[in-house]
N, C-alpha and C positions, 0 to 999 in steps of 0.2 A: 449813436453819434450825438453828442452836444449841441448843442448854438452854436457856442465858439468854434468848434471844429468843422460845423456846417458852413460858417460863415468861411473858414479860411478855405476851403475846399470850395468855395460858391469864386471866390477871389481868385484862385490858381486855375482852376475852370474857365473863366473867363480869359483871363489873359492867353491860356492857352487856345482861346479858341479866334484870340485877336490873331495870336502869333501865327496859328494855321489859316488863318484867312490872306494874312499879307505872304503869304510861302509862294513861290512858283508852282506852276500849276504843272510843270513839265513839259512834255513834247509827243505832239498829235501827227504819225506820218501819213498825209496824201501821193497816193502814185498816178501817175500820169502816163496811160497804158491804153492801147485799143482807141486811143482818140478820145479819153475818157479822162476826166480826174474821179478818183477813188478814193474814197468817196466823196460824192459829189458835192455835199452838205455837210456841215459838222458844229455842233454847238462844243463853246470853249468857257473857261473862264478866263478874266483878267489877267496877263503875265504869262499867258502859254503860249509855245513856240508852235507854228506849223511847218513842217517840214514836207517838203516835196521834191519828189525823187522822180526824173525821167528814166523809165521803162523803157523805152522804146527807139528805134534807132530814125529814130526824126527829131530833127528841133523843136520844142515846144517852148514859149512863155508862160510865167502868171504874172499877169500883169492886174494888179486892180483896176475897177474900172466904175463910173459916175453911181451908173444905176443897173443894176438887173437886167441884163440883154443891151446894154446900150452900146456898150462895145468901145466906149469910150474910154481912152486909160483915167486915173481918173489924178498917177502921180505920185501916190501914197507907197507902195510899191511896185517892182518890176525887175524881174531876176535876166530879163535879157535870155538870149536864146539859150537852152540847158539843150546840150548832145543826150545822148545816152549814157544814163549812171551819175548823170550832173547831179548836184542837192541846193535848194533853194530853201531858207529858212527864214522866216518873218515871225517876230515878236512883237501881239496883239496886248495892247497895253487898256484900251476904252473899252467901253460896250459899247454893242454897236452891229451892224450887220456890215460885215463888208463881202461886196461880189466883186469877183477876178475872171477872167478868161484866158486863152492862148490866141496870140495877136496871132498869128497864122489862119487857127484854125477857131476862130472865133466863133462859130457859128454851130457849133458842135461842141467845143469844151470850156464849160464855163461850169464855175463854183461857187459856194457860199460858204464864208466862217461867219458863225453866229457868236458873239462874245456876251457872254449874259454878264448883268452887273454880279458885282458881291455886294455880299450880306451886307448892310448897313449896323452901326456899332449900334443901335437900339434893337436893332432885332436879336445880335449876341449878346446884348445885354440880359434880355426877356428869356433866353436859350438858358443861360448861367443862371439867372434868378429860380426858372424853372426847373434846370438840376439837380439845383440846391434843397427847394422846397421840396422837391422827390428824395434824396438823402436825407434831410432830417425827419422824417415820416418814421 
């Protein structure tokens, strides 16, 4: 492979891996079953939806709430009561930890989404620079 050709490939490399960083991340489903959300933790990235599905033939909420067991809503979301088969969907846009509960049964079903940041454009920078140097080798 060339320079030139390394370089233009080092150039289309990168942007594509800008364009895949800014993409939707898709959609993570939580079920809300046994008194339980399922699972109860989940690391996300920026732009992906969670989806949660009541199981069960009791009302539950997810409501966001301050702090971890606080049981406080805290405002940011809140799907209100879901019957059985209901779908709750929330689009996590910051990193950040956010913890939710079910205002019923608060004291037994509570959750975490973890939104990790993205890449910063120095770090896909140093990705594409290194791809590069490994192709023109």
């Amino acid at each position: 492979m060339t320079i030139a050709a390394a370089r233009v490939a080092c150039f289309i490399g990168f942007f594509g891996l800008l364009a895949a960083a800014s993409a939707p991340a898709g959609v993570i489903n939580v079920n809300m079953q046994d008194f339980l959300f399922s699972p109860a933790e989940i690391t996300i990235e920026p732009q992906t939806v969670v989806r949660w599905t009541n199981l069960e033939f009791i009302d539950h909420t997810v409501t966001s709430q301050t702090s971890p067991g606080s049981l406080v809503p805290s405002g940011l979301f809140d799907s209100g009561n879901m019957a059985f088969g209901d779908v709750f969907e929330f689009r996590f846009t910051q990193p950040g930890d956010y913890s939710y509960f079910c205002i019923p049964h608060g004291s037994s079903m509570q959750g975490m989404v973890r939104v990790t940041p993205e890449p910063s454009s120095l770090a896909l920078l140093i990705l594409a620079a290194l791809a590069a140097r490994r192709s023109a080798r």
